[in-house]
VOGU-3710 file (C-alpha; in Angstrom, 3 decimals, decimal comma):
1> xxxxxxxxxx> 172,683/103,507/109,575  172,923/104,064/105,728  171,784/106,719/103,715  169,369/104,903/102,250  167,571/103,366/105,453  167,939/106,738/106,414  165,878/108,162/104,134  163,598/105,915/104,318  162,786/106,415/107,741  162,506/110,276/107,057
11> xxxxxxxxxx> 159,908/109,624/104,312  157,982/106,350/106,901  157,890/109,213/109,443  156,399/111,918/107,076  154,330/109,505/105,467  152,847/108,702/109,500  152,732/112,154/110,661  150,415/113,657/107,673  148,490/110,040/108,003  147,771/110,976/112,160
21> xxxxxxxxxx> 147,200/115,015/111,476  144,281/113,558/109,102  143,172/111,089/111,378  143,014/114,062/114,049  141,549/116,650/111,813  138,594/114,654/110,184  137,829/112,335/113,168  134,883/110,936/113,552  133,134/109,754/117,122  133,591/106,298/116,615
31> xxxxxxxxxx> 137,401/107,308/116,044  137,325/109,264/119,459  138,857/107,806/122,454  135,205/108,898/124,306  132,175/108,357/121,647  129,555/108,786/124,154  131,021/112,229/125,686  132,335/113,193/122,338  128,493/112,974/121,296  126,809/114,318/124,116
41> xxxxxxxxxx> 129,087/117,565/123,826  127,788/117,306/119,918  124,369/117,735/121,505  124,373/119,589/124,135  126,416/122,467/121,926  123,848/122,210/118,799  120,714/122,634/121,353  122,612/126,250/122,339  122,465/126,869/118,640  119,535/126,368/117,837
51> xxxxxxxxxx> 118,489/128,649/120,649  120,612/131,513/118,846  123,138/131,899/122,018  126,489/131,020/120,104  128,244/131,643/123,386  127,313/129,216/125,778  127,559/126,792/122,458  131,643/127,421/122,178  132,977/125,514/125,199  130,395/122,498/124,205
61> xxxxxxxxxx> 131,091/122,608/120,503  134,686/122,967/121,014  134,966/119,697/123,108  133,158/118,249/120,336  135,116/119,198/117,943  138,687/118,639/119,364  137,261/115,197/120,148  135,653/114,102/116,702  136,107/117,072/114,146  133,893/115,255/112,074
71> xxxxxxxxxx> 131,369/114,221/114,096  129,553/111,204/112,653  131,883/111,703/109,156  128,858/112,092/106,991  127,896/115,916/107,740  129,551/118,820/108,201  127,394/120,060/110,820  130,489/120,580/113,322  132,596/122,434/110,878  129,601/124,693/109,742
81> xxxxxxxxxx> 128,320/125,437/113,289  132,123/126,217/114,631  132,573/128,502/111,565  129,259/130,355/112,178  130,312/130,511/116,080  133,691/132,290/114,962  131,744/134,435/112,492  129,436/135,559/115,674  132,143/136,152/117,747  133,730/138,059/115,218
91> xxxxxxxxxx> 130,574/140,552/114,382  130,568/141,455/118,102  134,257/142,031/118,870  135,850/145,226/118,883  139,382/144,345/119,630  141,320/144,337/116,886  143,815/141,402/117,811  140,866/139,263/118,964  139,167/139,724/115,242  142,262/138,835/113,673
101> xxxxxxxxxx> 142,002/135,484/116,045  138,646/134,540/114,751  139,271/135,538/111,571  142,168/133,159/111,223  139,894/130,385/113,169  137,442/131,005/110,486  139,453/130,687/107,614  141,026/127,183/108,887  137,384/125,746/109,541  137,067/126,098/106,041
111> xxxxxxxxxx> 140,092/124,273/105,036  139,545/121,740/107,145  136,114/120,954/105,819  136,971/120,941/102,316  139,927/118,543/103,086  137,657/116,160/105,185  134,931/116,572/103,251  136,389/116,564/99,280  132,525/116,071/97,733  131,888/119,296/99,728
121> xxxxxxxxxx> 134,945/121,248/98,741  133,591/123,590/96,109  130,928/124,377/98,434  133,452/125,020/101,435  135,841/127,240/99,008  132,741/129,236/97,902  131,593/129,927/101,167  134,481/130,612/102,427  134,938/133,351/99,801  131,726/134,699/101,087
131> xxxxxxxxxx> 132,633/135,037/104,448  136,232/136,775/104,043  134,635/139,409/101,665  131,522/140,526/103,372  132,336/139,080/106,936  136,199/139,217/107,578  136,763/142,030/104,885  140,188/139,771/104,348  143,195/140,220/101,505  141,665/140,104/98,017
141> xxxxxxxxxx> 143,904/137,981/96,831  142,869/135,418/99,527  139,488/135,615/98,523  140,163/135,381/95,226  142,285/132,027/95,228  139,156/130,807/97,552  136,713/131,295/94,765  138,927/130,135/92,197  139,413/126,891/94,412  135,446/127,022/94,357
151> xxxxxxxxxx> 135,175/127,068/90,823  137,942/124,293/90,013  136,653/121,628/92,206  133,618/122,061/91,875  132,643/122,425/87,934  128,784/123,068/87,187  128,519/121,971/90,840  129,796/125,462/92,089  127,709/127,475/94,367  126,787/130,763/92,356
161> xxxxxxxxxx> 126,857/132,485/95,732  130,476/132,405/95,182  130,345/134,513/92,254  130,245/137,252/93,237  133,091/137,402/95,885  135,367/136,049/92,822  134,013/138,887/91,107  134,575/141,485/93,378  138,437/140,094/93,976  139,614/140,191/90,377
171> xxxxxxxxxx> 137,788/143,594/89,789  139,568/144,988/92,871  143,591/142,951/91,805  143,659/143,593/88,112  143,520/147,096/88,003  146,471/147,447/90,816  148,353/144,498/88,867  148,000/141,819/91,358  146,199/139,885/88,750  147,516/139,296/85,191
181> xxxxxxxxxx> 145,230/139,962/82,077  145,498/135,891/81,732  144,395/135,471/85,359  141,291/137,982/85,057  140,394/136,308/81,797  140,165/133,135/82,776  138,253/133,706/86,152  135,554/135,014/84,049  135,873/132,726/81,346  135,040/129,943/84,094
191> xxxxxxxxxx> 131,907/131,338/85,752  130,269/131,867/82,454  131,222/128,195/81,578  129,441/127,474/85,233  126,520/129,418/85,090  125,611/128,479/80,891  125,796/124,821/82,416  123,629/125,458/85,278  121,233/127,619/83,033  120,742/124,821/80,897
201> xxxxxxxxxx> 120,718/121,745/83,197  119,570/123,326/86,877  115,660/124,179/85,904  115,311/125,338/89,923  117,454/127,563/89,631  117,662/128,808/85,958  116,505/131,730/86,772  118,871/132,542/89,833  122,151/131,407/87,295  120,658/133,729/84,895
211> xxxxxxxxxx> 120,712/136,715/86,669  124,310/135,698/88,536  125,624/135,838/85,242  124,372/139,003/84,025  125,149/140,583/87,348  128,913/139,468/86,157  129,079/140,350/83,226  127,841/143,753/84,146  130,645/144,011/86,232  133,158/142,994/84,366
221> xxxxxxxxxx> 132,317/145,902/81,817  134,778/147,973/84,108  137,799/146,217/82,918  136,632/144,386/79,784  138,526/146,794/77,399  141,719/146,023/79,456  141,682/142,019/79,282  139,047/141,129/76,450  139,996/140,390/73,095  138,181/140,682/69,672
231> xxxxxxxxxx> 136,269/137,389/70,450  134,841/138,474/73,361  133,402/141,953/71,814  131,675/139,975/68,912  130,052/137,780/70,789  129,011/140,522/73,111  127,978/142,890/69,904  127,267/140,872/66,553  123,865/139,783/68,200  122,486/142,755/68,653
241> xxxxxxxxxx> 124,000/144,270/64,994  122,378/141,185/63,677  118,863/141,280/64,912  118,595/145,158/63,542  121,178/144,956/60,673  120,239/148,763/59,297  120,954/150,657/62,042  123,658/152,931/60,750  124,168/154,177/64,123  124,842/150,553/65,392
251> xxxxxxxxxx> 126,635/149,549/62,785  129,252/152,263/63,385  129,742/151,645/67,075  129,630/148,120/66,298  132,319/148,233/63,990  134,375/151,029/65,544  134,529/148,922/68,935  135,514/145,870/67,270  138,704/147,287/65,412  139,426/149,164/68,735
261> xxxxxxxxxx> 139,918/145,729/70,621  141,736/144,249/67,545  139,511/142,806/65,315  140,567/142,585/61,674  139,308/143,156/57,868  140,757/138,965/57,812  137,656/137,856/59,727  134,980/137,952/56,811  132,289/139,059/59,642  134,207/142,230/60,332
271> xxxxxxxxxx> 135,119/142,526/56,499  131,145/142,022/55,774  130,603/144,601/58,528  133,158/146,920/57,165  131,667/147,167/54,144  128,166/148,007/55,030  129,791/150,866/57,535  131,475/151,957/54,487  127,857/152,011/52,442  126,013/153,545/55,235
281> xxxxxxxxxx> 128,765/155,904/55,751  129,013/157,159/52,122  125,253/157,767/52,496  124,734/159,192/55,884  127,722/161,930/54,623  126,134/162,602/51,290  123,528/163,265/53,025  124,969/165,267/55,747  126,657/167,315/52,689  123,525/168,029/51,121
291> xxxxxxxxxx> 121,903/169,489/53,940  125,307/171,260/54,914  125,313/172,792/51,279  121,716/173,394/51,177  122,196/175,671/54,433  125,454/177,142/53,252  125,639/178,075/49,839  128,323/180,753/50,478  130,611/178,333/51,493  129,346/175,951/48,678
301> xxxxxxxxxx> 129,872/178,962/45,745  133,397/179,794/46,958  134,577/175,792/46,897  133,153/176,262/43,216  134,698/179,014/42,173  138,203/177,839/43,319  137,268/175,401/41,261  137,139/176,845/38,242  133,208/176,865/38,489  132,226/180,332/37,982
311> xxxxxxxxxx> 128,645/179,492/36,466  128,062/177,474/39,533  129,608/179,589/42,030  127,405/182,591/40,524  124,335/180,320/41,116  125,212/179,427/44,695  125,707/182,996/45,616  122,635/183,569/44,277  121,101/181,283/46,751  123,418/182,131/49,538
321> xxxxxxxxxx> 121,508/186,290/48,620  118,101/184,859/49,072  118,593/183,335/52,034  120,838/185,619/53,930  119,018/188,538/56,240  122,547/190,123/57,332  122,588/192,981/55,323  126,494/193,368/55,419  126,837/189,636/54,670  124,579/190,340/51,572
331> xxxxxxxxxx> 126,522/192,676/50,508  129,653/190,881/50,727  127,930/187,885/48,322  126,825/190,620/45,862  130,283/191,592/45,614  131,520/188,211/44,801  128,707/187,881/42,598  129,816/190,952/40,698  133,600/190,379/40,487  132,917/186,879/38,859
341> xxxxxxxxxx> 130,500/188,030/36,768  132,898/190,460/35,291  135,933/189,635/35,948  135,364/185,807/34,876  132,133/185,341/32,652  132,831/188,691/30,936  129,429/189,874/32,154  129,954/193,481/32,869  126,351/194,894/32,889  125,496/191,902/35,662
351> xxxxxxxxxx> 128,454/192,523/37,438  127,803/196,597/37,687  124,297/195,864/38,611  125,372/193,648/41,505  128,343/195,735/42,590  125,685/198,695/43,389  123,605/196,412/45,263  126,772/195,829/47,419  127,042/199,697/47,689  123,732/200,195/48,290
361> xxxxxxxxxx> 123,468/197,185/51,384  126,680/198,790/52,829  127,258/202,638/52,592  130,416/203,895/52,843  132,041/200,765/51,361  134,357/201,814/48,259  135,521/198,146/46,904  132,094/198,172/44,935  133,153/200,864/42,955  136,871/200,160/42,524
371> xxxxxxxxxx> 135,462/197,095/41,174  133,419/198,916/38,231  135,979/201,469/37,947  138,173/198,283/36,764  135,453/197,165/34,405  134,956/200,346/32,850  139,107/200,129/32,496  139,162/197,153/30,492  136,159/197,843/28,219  138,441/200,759/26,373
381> xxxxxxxxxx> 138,688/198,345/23,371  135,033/197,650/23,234  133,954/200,893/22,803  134,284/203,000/19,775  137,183/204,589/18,540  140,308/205,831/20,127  138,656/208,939/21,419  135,767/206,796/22,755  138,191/204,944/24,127  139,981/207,789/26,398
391> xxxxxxxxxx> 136,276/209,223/27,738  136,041/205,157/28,813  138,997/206,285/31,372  137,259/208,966/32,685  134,491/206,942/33,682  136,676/204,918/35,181  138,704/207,243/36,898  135,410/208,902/38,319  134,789/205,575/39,958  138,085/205,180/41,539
401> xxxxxxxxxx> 137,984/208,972/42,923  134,386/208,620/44,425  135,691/204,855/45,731  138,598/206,767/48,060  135,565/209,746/48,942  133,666/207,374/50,951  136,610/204,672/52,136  139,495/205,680/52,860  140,768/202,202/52,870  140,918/202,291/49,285
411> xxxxxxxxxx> 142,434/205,466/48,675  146,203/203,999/47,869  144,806/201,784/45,365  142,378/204,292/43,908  145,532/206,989/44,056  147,573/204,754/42,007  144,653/203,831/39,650  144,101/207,382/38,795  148,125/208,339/38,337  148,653/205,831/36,040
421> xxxxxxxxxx> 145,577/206,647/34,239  146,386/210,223/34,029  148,200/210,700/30,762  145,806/208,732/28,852  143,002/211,671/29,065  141,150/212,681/26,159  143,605/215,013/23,631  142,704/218,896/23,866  143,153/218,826/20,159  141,023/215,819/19,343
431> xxxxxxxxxx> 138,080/217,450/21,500  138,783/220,762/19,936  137,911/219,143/16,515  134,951/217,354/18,003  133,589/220,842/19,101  134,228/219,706/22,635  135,787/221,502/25,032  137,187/220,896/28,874  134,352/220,383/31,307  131,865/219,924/29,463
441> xxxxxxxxxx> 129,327/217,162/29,989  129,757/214,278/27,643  128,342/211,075/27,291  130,114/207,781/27,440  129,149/205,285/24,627  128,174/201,135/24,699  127,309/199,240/27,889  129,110/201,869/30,236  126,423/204,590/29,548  127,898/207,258/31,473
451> xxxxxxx> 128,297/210,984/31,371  131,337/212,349/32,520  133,053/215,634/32,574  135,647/216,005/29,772  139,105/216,506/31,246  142,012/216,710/28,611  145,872/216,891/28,581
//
């Protein structure tokens, strides 16, 4: 024989095998070799049905079926009721291996009835899908290629009772990578297609699609930031941005989530969007810096006095005084006050008068009068002659001395203060000619005001 005829034969013989294993799997009782017992087996098993008692059904419905699968080829009926026998025997069987068996049986009833029955298919895929999830407990993945079946043959025909099985499969594969991003994507992609074309077209059950699909999309929410792209989240979020368009807090979780699942300034929505977070944003912070400076004008007068400032930061310490209750924090702002006062705006009066309010709300603190020690120090120029000048150092060095009496933390500075102060006492011989004469009380001319003990060299 050639090669050719040879083949031939081989393909003849396939061709009549699959030809006879349809013939036997989808036959009908005028196909059977025994119509009339094939029949009467048909009835005598769906009379046990409908009487609930599944197992004295089996050996009827299984002579049936072996005879005619598909009974009178224009219902399912045998198919359905063998499938809800296996199911039954399945519920009440504790034996592992024996589960398995009826398992397995169920699972082929299914593909059987979808191949003999192709305008049924969807409905036999979605069912089936049912069945291994909440009956058989099967392999996810089987019960997710079941509803996908569902869903491709079947269209806007598609049970939604299929749903959710589908659902429950890709939700339990993706996250343990048995499903691609692509796969999960387009699962859900589908049903919404399904359900928005039953929602519109199926009145009866509008209502049931409705809530099939929210019940989806709820549950996709679990792994929507893993396979979702920026389409997805602005057709989830614009509508709700939209319909209440001033809502800074919306607006910012709006437009925070969309750049998050790669969204772009290129789409003018999310560059419209961007802009208005960007307005609401410059707002909501000037606000939120008003009330921050408004409650912390410490903080506020030392950011102006690094500044350069110092009118400003005096003003703000001001405030920061009137509002404080802290007694040692008070303090601490009268000090600032003071050194800026003097030291910066040349205001030495002020800055005295503040720097003994600092002493006064903290005792035992001797910065306050190192500080006016220093402004006496630097006001020798100011006031009167040379002479004048020197009794200006005493004043100062009186400061300094009762500075390191109270705090010893000051003492090396006030030490050195004093030392290098020292030689520029008052001339014996210049106070001689004034009439004045060591220790005696003498007072200290312009702002300073003091009276000091004369000490000369």
């Amino acid at each position: 024989m050639t090669k050719t005829k040879t083949a031939f034969l081989l393909i003849a013989l396939f061709v009549f095998s699959a030809l006879t294993q349809s013939v036997a799997q989808c036959g009908t009782f005028a196909q059977s070799s025994n119509p009339d017992d094939a029949e009467t087996a048909h009835v005598l098993y769906r009379q046990q049905i409908k009487k609930g008692d599944f197992k004295a059904a089996f050996p009827m419905w299984k002579k049936a079926f072996k005879m005619a699968p598909a009974a009178d080829g224009k219902r399912s009926t045998q198919y359905t009721d063998g499938i809800d026998i296996y199911k039954n025997f399945f519920e009440a069987e504790s034996d592992e291996t024996k589960k398995a068996e009826y398992a397995t049986k169920i699972k082929e009833l299914y593909d059987q009835m979808a191949q003999c029955y192709q305008d049924e298919a969807s409905y036999a895929y979605g069912r089936k899908a049912y069945d291994l999830l909440y009956t058989v407990n099967a392999p996810r993945k089987e019960i997710y290629d079941a509803g996908m079946k569902a869903l491709e043959l079947g269209g806007e025909k598609t049970e939604y009772i299929s749903f959710y099985p589908l659902t429950e499969a890709v939700l339990y594969l993706f996250p343990l990578k048995q499903l691609s991003k692509e796969e999960a994507r387009q699962a859900y992609q589908k049903m919404m297609e399904v359900a928005d074309l039953n929602i519109k077209n199926n009145k009866a059950e509008a209502a049931t699609w409705k809530k099939t699909k929210e019940d989806t999309k709820t549950a996709f929410v679990a792994i929507e930031d893993y396979i979702f792209d920026c389409d997805y989240f602005k057709a989830k979020l614009m509508p709700a941005y939209k319909a209440d368009p001033d809502n800074f807090d919306l607006i910012k979780s709006t437009y925070k989530e969309l750049i998050q699942h790669g969204c772009t300034k290129d789409d003018p929505e999310i560059a419209s969007l961007a802009a208005k977070y960007d307005q609401f944003a410059a707002k909501i912070n000037a606000q939120k810096q008003a009330e921050f400076d408004a409650n912390n004008p410490a903080m506020v007068a030392n950011k102006l006095y690094k500044s350069g400032d110092y009118r400003g930061a005096v003003a703000k310490y001001r405030d920061a005084i009137n509002q404080e209750t802290d007694n040692h924090k008070k303090a601490s702002y009268y000090m600032s006050l003071a050194s800026i006062e003097g030291r910066k705006l040349g205001q030495k009066s002020k800055a005295r008068s503040d720097a003994y309010q600092a002493a006064k709300l903290r005792s035992g603190w001797g910065k306050p009068y190192m500080l006016i020690g220093d402004l006496y120090a630097k006001s020798t120029r100011s006031c009167g002659d040379a002479f004048d000048a020197r009794l200006v150092i005493l004043a100062a060095v009186d400061k300094w001395a009762h500075a390191k009496s109270i705090d010893p933390s000051v003492a090396a500075e006030a030490n050195k203060k004093i030392n290098s102060y020292r030689k520029s006492y008052p001339d014996k011989g210049e106070a001689h000619m004034r009439g004045l004469h060591a220790g005696q009380s003498v007072k200290v001319k312009c702002w300073i005001g003091e009276t000091v003990k004369l000490r000369v060299n």
